[in-house]
C-alpha positions, 0 to 999 in steps of 0.5 A: 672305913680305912682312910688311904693317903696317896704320897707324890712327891718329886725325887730328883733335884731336877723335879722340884719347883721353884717354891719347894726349891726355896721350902728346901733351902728353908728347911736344911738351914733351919738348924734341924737335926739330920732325921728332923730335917727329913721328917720335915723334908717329907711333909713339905714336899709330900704335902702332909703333916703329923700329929699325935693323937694319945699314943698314936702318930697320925698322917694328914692331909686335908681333912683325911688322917691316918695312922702311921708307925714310927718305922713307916715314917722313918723310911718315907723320910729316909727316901728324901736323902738325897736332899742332904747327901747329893748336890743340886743339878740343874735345879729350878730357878727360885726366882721369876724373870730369872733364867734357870740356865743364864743363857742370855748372861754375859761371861763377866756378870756371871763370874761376879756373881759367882764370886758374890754367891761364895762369899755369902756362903763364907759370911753369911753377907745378904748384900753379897746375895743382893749384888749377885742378882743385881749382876743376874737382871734383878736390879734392886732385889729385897731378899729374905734369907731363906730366899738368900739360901734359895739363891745358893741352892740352885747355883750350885745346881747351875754350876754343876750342870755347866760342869756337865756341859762344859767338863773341861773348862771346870775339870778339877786339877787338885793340883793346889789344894786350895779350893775354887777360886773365881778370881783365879778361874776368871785369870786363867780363861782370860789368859787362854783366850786372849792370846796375850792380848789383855785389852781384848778381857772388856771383850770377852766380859762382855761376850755370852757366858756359853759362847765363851765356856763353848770357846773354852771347851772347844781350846782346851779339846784342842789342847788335848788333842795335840798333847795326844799326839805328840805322846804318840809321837814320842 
């Protein structure tokens, strides 16, 4: 009897769950190569693993196997590029107690922890992780480093999905060349919302991260809005 294996498997950085987030982070920082990456990829997230069996390479799950080609596997694996080619979005929160959207973060704990979480990427410092979930709620939190790079993976996802939400607050200029920087991000929405108060920054540190990215947004729409209208004007 033919023995047929069903694959499901999430193709959206939004449709993964917090343990294949944190498989994902595991994998594409193990030192794999790209098609090593992917085969693995395939069998973590499709629930599945190989074996060869004299010439022959066999699928598994359970106790089914079937025999499958090298080309087969080669483009099931293909369909999880996505992984290594696109960054993350809205990404599932690795972590429990932890809101995948920080909507009960306040502006100051987020930028810190934004500023923590580059600089692990840049050192490879797992205390700079430690501090970012600190900043987050977790007080006292013992990471591992696949748990440090799950970390990672879903703020970027997070970022990117404030980038969508808030397009103007983190529209890229490319003025400078320089990169981002959040010490010099966090100067500039000071400056724009203060009104040259700098006693008023405690304030808005302490403020909702989305009531002052809404703030921000709503400004700089403002901004650009009057800038229109004195082109027309011109």
């Amino acid at each position: 009897m033919t023995v047929r294996i069903d694959l499901e498997a999430p193709m959206s950085w939004q449709a993964l769950t917090p343990d294949q987030v944190r498989a994902v982070a595991r994998l594409t920082h193990g030192g794999l190569l790209r098609q090593e990456c992917l085969v693995a990829l395939f069998c973590e997230l499709c629930g599945v693993q190989l074996s060869r069996e004299d010439e022959t390479l066999l699928l598994h799950r359970g106790e089914d196997a079937m025999p499958i080609s090298a080309f087969t596997l080669g483009d099931l694996s293909s369909r999880f590029s996505w992984i290594l080619d696109t960054e993350p979005v809205e990404t599932a929160c690795p972590f429990d107690g932890l809101d995948r959207y920080l909507m009960d973060t306040t502006f100051g704990d987020y930028f810190h922890a934004d500023a923590m979480v580059l600089r692990f990427v840049t050192t490879g410092d797992m205390e700079c992780a430690r501090k970012a979930l600190t900043d987050l709620g977790i007080p006292n939190p013992d990471l591992t480093e696949e748990e440090a790079w799950a970390l990672q993976l879903w703020w970027v996802g997070m970022k990117n999905g404030l980038k969508e939400r808030y397009p103007y607050v983190f529209e890229d200029t490319g003025d400078d060349g320089e990169g981002y920087n959040p010490i010099t991000a966090r100067q500039n929405i000071m400056l724009m919302l203060n009104d040259g108060k700098p006693q008023d920054n405690e304030k808005i540190e302490q403020s909702n991260l989305h009531d002052v990215l809404s703030a921000l947004q709503h400004k700089i729409e403002q901004a650009k809005h009057l800038e229109e209208q004195m082109k027309k004007m011109q």
